[in-house]
Each structure stands twice: as C-alpha cells, then as structure tokens.
C-alpha positions in Angstrom: 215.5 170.6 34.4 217.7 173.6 33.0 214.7 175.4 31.4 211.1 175.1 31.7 208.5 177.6 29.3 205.3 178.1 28.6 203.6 177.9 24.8 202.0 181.3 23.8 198.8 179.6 24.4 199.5 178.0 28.1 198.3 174.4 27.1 201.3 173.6 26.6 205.0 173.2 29.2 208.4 172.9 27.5 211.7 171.6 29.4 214.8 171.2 28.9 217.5 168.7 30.6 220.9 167.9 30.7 220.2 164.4 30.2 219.5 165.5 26.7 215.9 165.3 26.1 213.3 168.2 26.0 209.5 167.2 27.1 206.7 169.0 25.9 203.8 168.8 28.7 200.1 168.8 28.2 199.4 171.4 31.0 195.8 170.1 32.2 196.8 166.6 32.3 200.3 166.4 32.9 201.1 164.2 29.8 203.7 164.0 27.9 203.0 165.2 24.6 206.6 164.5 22.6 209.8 164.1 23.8 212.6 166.3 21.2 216.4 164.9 21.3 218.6 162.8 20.0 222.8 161.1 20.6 226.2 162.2 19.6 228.5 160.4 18.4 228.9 157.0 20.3 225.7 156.8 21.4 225.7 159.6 24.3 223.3 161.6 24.9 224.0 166.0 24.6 222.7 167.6 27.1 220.3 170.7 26.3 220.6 173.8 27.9 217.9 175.6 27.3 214.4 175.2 24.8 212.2 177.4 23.1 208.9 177.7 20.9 208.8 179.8 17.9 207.0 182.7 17.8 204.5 180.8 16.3 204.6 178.1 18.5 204.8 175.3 15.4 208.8 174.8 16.3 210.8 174.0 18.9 214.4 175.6 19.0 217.0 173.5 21.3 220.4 174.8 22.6 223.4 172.0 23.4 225.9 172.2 25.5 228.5 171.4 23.0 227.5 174.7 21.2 225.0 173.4 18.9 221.1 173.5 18.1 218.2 171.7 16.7 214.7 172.9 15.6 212.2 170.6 15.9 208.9 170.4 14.9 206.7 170.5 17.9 203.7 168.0 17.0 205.5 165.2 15.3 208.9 165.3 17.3 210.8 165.5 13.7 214.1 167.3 14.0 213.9 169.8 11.2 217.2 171.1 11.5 220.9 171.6 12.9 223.1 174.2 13.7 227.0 173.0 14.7 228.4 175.2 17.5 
C-alpha cells in the first residue's frame, strides 16, 4: 500500500498500490466497495502512487508512476478521465 485516506465522511478507506489497483474500503465492515485501475500497454499493470477523493468525495483522483492520472468515479468504478505524464 503506497497511500491509504480517509473519505470526508470516514465510512469510507481509500489505497493505493503499486500493483496498480486502488481499493475503496467500507470502514465498518471491512469490504471492499470498488476496486479503480486498469493495464498499459501489453497487458501490465501501472502501479499507482498515491489516491485521492475530491473535495466532494464523488471522484477518485489516481497518480501513476509513469507520470500519468486517472479520475474515476467513486461508486461505479468508471474511469472518467486521463491525464498523460
């Protein structure tokens, strides 16, 4: 895990990972709610280096290590956008 925040509302754990993935955490349960990532080119996966809610806390904001980021919506998953480093 390179990062690990809480939503404004603290029902809620966001991570990050170099394997590529963040995981968004029901805090009560432990669940996962929705996993946010996806492959490069060739099918490997870019590892994330850090992970974010927007201020509102509808969006998730994910930093790569090859410079790039995606924002993702936080219920569905969705990646909404993408940034090239």
């Amino acid at each position: 895990v390179c990062t690990a925040v809480f939503s404004p509302d603290g029902k809620a754990l966001l991570t990050s990972s170099v394997e590529g993935f963040a995981r968004l955490f029901d805090v009560e349960t432990g669940g996962c709610l929705v996993t946010f990532g996806r492959k490069a080119t060739g099918g490997r996966s870019v590892g994330m280096s850090a992970a974010s809610f927007s201020p509102d806390a509808t969006k998730v904001l994910a930093s790569m290590y090859d410079g790039s980021a995606d924002l993702y919506d936080r219920t569905s998953g969705e990646r909404i956008c993408s940034c090239a480093g």
